[in-house]
N, C-alpha and C positions, 0 to 999 in steps of 0.2 A: 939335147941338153944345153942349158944358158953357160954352164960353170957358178955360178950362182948356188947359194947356201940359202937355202927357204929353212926360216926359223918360222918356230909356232909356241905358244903357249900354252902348257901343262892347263893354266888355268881357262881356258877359252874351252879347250877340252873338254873338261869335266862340265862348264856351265851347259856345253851343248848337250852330253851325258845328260845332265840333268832334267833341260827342256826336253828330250826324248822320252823323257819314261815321263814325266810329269802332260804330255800329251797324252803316252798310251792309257796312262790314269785317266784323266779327262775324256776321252773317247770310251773308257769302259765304261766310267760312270755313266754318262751320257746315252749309251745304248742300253742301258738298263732301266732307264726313266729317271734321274737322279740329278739334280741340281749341281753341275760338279762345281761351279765354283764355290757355292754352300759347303758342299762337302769337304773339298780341300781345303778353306778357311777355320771347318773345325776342326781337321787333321793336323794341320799347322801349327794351332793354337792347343791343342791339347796332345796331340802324339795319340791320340787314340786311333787305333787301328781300325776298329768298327766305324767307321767316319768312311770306309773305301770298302767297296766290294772286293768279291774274290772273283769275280769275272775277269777272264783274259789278264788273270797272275795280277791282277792291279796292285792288291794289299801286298804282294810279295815285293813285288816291284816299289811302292814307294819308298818301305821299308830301306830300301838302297843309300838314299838320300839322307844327308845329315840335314836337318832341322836348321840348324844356326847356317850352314853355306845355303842353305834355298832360300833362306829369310836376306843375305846380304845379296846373292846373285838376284831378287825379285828388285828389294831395293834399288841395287843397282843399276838395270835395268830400267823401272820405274822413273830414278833421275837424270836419264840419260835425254 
């Protein structure tokens, strides 16, 4: 060990949280035949749940995610 204090943030955290499940989403979709980018822009855009399969827990799993932080974390992202 260094003696050194490794900080991390809460917020870096959850963005990764969020890329994670937002893959496993993409990847269900995808093995199901489904356009996920399609798909995720009308989920995003509407909250609607039928927009995501229930393959491999997908629609459970988006459900996790709040709408308003994937929209700032993509953004973010996006401007970087």
């Amino acid at each position: 060990m260094t003696g050194k204090t490794i900080s991390f943030s809460i917020n870096d955290q959850h963005e990764n949280e969020m890329r994670e499940i937002l893959l496993q989403v993409y990847n269900a979709l995808k093995e199901k035949g489904y356009n996920p980018t399609s798909q995720l822009v009308g989920y995003i855009l509407s909250e609607d749940p039928t927009y995501i399969t229930t393959h491999n827990n997908a629609r459970s799993l988006i459900r996790k995610i709040d709408r308003d932080e994937l929209l700032q974390a993509l953004l973010k992202a996006y401007l970087k």
